[in-house]
GUGU-468826 format. One line per field, with one value per residue (C-alpha): residue number from 0; residue in one letter; x, y, z. Coordinates in steps of 0.25 Angstrom, whole numbers, padded with zeros to 4 digits, m for minus. Layout:
! GUGU-468826
k NUM/...
r a/...
u X/...
v Y/...
w Z/...
! end
This chain:
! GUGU-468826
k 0/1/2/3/4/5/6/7/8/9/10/11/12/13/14/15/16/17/18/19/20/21/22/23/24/25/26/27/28/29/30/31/32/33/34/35/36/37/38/39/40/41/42/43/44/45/46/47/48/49/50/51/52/53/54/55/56/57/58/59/60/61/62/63/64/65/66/67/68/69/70/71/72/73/74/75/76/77/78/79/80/81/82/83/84/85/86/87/88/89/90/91/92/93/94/95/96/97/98/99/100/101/102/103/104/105/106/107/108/109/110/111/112/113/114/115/116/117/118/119/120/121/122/123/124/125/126/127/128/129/130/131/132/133/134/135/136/137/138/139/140/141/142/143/144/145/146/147/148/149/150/151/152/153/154/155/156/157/158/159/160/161/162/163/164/165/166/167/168/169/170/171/172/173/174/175/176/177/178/179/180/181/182/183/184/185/186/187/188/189/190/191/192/193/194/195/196/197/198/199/200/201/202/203/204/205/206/207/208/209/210/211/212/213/214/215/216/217/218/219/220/221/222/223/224/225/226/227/228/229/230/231/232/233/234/235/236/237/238/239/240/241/242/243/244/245/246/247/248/249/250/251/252/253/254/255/256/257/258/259/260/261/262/263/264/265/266/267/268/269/270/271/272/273/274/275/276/277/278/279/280/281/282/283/284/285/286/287/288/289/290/291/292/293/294/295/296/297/298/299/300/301/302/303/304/305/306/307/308/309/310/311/312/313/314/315/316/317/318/319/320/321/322/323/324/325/326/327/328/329/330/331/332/333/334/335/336/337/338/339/340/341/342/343/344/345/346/347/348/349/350/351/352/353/354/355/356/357/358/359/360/361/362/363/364/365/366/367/368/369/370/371/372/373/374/375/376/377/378/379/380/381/382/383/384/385/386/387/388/389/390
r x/x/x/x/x/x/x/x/x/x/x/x/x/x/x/x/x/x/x/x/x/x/x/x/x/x/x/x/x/x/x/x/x/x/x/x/x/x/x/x/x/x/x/x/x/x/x/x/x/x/x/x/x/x/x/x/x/x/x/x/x/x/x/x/x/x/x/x/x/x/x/x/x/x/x/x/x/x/x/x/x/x/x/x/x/x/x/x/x/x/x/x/x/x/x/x/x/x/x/x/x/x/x/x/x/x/x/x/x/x/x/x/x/x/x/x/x/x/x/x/x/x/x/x/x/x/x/x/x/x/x/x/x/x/x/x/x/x/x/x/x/x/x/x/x/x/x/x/x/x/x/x/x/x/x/x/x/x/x/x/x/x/x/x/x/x/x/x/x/x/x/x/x/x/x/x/x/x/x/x/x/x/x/x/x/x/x/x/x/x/x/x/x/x/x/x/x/x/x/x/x/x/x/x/x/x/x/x/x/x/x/x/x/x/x/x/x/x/x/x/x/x/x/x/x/x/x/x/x/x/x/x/x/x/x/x/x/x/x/x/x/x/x/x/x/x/x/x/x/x/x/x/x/x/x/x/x/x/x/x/x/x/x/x/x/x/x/x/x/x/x/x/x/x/x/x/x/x/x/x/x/x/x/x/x/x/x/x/x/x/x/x/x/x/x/x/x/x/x/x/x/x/x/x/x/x/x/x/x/x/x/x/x/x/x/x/x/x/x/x/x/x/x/x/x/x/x/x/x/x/x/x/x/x/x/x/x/x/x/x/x/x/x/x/x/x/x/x/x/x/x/x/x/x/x/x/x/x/x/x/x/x/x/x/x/x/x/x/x/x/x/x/x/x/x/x/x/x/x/x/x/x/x/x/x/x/x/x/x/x/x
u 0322/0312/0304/0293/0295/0299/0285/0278/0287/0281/0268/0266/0275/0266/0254/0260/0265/0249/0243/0255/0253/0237/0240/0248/0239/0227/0234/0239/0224/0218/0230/0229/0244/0246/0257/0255/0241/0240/0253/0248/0235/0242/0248/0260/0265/0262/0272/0284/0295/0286/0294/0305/0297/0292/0309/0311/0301/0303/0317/0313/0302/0315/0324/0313/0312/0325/0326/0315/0304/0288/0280/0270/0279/0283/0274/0266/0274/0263/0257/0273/0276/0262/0264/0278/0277/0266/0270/0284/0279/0268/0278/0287/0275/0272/0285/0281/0271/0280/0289/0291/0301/0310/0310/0321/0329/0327/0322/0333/0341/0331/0333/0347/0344/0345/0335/0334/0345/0333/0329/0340/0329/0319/0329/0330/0317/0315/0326/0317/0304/0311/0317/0302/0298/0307/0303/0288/0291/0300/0290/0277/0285/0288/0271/0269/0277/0270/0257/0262/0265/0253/0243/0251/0260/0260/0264/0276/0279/0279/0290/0299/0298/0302/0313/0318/0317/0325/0336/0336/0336/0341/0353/0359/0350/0350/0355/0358/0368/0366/0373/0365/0362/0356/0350/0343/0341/0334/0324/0321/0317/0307/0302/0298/0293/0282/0278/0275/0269/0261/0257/0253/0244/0239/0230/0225/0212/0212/0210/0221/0225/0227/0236/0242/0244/0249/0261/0265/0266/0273/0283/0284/0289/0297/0304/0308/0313/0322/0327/0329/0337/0347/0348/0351/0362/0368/0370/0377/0376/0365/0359/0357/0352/0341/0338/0337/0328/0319/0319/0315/0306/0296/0299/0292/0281/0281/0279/0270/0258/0261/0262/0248/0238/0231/0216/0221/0229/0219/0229/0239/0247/0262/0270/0266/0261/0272/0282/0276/0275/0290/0290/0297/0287/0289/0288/0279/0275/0272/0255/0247/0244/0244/0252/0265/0271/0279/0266/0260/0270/0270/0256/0256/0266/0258/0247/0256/0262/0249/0245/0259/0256/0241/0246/0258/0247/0238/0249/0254/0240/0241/0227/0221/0206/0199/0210/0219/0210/0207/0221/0223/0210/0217/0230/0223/0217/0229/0237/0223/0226/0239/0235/0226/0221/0220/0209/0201/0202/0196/0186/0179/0179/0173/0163/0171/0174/0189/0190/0203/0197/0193/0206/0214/0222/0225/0224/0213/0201/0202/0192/0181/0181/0172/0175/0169/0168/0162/0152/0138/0136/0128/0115/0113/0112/0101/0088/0092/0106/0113/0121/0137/0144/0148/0153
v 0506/0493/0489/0491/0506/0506/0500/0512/0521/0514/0515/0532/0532/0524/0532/0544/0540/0534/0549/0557/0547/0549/0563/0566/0556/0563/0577/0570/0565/0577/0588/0597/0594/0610/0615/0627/0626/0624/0629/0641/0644/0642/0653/0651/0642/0650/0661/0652/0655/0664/0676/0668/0663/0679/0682/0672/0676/0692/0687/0678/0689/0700/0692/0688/0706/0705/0694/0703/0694/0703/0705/0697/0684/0684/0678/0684/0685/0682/0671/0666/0669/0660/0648/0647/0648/0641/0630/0627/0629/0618/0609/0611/0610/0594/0591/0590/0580/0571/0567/0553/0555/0559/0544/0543/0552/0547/0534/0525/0528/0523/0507/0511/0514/0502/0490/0475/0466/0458/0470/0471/0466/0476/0485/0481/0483/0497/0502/0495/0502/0515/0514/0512/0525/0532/0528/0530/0544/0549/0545/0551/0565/0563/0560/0573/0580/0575/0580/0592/0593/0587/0596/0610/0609/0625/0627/0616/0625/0639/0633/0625/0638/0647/0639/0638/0653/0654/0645/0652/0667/0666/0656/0663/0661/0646/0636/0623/0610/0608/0617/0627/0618/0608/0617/0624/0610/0605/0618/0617/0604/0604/0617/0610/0594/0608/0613/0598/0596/0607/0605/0590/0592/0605/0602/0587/0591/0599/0592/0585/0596/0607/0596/0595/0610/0612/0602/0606/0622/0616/0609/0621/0629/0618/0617/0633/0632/0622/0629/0642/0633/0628/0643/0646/0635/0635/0651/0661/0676/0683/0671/0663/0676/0678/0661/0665/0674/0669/0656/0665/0673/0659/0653/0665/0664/0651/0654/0666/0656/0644/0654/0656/0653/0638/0642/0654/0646/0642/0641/0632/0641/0641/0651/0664/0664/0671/0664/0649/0654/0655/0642/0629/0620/0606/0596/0584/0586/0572/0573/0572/0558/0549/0551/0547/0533/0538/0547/0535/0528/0537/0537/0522/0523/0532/0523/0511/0520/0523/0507/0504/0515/0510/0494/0500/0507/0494/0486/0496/0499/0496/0495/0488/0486/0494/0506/0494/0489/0503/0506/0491/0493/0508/0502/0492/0502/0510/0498/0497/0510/0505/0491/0490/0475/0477/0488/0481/0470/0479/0487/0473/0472/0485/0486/0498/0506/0504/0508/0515/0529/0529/0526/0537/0527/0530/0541/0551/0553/0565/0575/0576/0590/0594/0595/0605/0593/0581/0575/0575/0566/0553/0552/0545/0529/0531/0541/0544/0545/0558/0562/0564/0559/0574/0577
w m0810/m0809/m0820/m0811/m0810/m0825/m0829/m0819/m0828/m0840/m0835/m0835/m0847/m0856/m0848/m0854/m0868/m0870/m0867/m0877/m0886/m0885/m0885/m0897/m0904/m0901/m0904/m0918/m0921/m0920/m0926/m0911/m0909/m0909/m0900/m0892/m0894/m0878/m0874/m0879/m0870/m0857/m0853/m0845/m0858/m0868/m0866/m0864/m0875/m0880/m0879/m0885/m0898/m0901/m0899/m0910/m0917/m0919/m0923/m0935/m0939/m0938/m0947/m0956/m0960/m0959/m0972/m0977/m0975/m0980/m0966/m0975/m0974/m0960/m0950/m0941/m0927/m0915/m0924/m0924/m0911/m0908/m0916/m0915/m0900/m0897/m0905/m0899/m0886/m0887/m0893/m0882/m0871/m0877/m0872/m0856/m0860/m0870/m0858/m0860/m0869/m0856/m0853/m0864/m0855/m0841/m0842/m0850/m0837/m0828/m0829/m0825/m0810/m0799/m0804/m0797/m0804/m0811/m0818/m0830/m0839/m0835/m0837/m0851/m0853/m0847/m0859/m0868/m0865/m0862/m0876/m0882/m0873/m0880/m0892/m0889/m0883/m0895/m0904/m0896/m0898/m0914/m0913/m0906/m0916/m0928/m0922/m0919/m0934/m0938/m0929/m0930/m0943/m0945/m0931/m0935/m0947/m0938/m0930/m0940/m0948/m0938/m0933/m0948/m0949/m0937/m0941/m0954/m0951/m0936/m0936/m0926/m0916/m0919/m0906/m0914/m0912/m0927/m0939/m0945/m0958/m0950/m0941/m0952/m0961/m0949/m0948/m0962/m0962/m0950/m0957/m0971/m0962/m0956/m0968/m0974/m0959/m0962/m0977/m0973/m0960/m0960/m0975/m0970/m0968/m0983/m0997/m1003/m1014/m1003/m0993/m1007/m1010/m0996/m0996/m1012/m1006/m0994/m1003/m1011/m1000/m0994/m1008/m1008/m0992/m0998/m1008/m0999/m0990/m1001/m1007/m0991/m0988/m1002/m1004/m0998/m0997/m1002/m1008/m0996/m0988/m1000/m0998/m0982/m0984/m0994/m0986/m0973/m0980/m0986/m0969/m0966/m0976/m0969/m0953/m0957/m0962/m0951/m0940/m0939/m0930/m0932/m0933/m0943/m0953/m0963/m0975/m0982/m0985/m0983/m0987/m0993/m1007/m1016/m1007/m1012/m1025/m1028/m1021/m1028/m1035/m1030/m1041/m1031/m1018/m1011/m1010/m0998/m0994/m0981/m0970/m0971/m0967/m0955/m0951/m0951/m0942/m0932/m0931/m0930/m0920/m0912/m0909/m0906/m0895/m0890/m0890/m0884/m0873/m0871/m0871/m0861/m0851/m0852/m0848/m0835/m0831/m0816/m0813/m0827/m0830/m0838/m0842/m0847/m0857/m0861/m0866/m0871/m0880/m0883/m0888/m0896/m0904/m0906/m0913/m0920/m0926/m0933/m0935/m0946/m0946/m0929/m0933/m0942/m0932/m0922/m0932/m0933/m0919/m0915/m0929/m0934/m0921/m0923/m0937/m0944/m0947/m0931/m0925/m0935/m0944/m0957/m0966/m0964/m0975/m0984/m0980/m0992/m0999/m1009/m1021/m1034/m1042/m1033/m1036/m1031/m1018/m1020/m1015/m1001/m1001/m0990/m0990/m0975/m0978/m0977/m0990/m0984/m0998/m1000/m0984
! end
């Protein structure tokens, strides 16, 4: 392969990564990262595997009578058929459109074929920037993830449950390379990181002492699944089948109020009522506060791709003029984003256009909520301006 072809390559891969990259972002920005929400309304998508996910289904809902679950515990079947079902197949439609990470697969071999003897150092390069495609590609898919978690968190929780409860009541029906310990360790965990998912970014919009109710409860019953699982792997007999059981019976309690449907949840709660109070009491709970540092990197990291893909398109552009210095100005306000002194630079540049709130950096204001005992708003400066202290 010539580095002339390669750099052709280059060209519509960098095209491509710049519009996932813009996409996830905007989808991220703006929490509509919801799988199967346009899978859903197409026809000839929406039944794929269908049949397959209501056969599942009627088989967790049997076993769950058999361990004597109450009908008021389980969930409702359509609504999990529904959410389960949409949201596994809108994950596994995104999949089409994240192809460049097949370049890890196909193109390492490429620089292999026949090139001109004067092109072993251009072939040393090509395994250089195939390596930071790889890179770029694996970690544009741990971004589409996170938004995914961020923007449909119950629908994250509806599948890891499920698929908990199946790996807990339904081994035998389990295709794994791993043991059964890990298989079920493994399950377990990605269960609990979808509660806290849901605890954290489902109640960002709510008051700080109902974020903080929501991830103490969610802790609570995290606590009790934990102890469940070391009644269930340290027992035998009896014992562990009343563990199983009780464990199955709170999961249930679980999927039955994350199953339902987006516009119809309007609660925070978690698990039924007199299953929580039997819950464990944890002593702390870490409280609410920014987003953690490696939230933070990652969301650093996803504007510096997006200004290396913008620099890389500048640079390939065949035809220049105008587009070129569009997406030159566009990746200088993307490092903008992440580098502080860079935009404060620019902000005194453009009087205040380019300001931090404005380009989505940092962490976002508190929304103001009244209070019984606030005071009383202070009277306007000015006779013609409004009054808005209290808004």
């Amino acid at each position: 392969m010539t580095w002339t072809a390669f750099v052709d390559a280059s060209f519509y891969w960098a095209y491509w990564t710049l519009f996932e990259a813009m996409w996830i972002g905007m989808l991220w920005m703006t929490r509509s990262r919801v799988p199967g929400r346009a899978v859903c309304r197409i026809p000839g998508l929406r039944n794929v595997r269908r049949r397959a996910c209501e056969t599942r289904v009627d088989a967790l809902l049997a076993v769950l009578a058999q361990h004597g679950v109450p009908v008021g515990d389980r969930p409702d079947r359509k609504q999990l058929v529904e959410r389960w079902h949409g949201f596994v197949a809108g994950t596994c439609a995104a999949v089409p459109f994240q192809t460049v990470p097949l370049l890890i697969a196909w193109a390492p071999f490429l620089p292999l074929r026949p090139a001109p003897n004067d092109a072993g150092l251009a072939s040393l390069w090509m395994f250089v920037a195939l390596a930071c495609y790889g890179t770029v590609s694996i970690t544009l898919m741990a971004a589409d993830a996170r938004a995914v978690a961020v923007s449909d968190a119950a629908g994250l929780v509806t599948a890891k449950a499920a698929l908990f409860l199946e790996v807990l009541v339904l081994p035998a029906g389990q295709r794994s390379h791993y043991s059964a310990l890990d298989t079920q360790g493994r399950a377990f965990s990605q269960m609990c990181r979808a509660l806290r998912f849901q605890a954290r970014y489902t109640t960002r919009e709510l008051p700080s002492p109902l974020r903080e109710r929501a991830r103490h409860d969610t802790e609570r019953l995290i606590a009790t699944l934990g102890q469940h699982v070391e009644r269930s792997l340290l027992s035998e007999g009896e014992e562990r089948n009343n563990a199983v059981r009780e464990m199955a019976h709170v999961v249930s309690s679980v999927l039955q109020h994350s199953c339902r449907r987006r516009d119809q949840r309007n609660s925070l709660v978690v698990v039924g009522g007199h299953l929580s109070a039997s819950a464990l009491a944890v002593a702390t709970v870490v409280p609410a506060q920014a987003p953690v540092f490696w939230h933070r990197v990652l969301r650093a990291g996803g504007w510096l791709m997006a200004a290396a893909a913008l620099f890389a398109g500048a640079a390939l552009l065949p035809s220049g003029g105008v587009a070129t210095d569009v997406m030159a100005v566009m990746g200088l306000l993307s490092i903008a984003a992440v580098v502080p002194p860079l935009r404060a630079v620019l902000d005194r540049a453009r009087g205040g256009f380019l300001s931090g709130p404005t380009l989505g950096v940092g962490p976002a204001a508190e929304p103001c909520w009244p209070s019984q005992n606030s005071a009383a708003p202070p009277p306007a400066t000015h006779a013609d301006e409004p009054d808005v202290a209290g808004v």
